[in-house]
N, C-alpha and C positions, 0 to 999 in steps of 0.2 A: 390602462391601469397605471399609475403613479407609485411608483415604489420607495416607501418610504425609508428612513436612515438604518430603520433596524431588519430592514429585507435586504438592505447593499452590503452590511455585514456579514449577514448571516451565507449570503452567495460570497464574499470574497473570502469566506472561512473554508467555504468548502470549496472555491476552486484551487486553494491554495494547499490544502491537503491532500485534494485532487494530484497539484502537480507534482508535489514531494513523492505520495505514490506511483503515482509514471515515474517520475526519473529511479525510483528506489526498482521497481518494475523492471525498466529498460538495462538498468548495469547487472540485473539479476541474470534476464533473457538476455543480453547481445555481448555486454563488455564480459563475464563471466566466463564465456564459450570462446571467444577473440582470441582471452590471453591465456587461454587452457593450457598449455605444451608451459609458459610459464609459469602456471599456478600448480605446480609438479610437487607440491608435500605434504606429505599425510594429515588427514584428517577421520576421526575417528578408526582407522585401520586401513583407509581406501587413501589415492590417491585424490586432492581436491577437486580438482577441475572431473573427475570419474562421479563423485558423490555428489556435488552441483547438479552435474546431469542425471544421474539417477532418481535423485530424491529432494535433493538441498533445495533446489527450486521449490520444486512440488511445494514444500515445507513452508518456504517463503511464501509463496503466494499465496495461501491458506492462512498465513499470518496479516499481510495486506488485506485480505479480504476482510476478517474478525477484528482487526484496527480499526478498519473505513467505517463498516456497522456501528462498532459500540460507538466510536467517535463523533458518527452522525447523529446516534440515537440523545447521545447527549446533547451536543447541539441543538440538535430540535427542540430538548426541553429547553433548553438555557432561550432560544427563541421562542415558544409558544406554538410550534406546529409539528409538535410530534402527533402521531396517529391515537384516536382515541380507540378503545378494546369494547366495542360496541358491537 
């Protein structure tokens, strides 16, 4: 199958949002926990690098995820292959 101009868009749109979410992902989960002992000041009553790990992630990622969705959802329309309610 031959992929035409408007399928190589539509894949460089989302690997592209793809990678923004990994790197946004990765300094959530890895550089966040790293520089804990330095990320030592309050945030909403707790200590940051305490509520990162408790919640703050959590929070994050859940946001990632409801980004990715609607994001995609629109793309698909803006390309013509969102799913039909059939």
């Amino acid at each position: 199958m031959q992929l035409t101009d408007k399928h190589r868009r539509y894949w460089r749109k989302n690997l592209n949002i793809t990678a923004i979410l990994l790197v946004i992902w990765f300094v959530v989960t890895f550089v966040v926990s790293y520089y804990a002992r330095e990320l030592s000041f309050n945030f909403f009553g707790w200590p940051f690098s305490f509520w990162m790990g408790a919640q703050g992630s959590l929070v994050i990622y859940v946001a990632i995820i409801g980004f990715y969705a609607r994001y995609m959802g629109q793309l698909d329309i803006e390309h013509g292959v969102e799913e039909s309610e059939e």
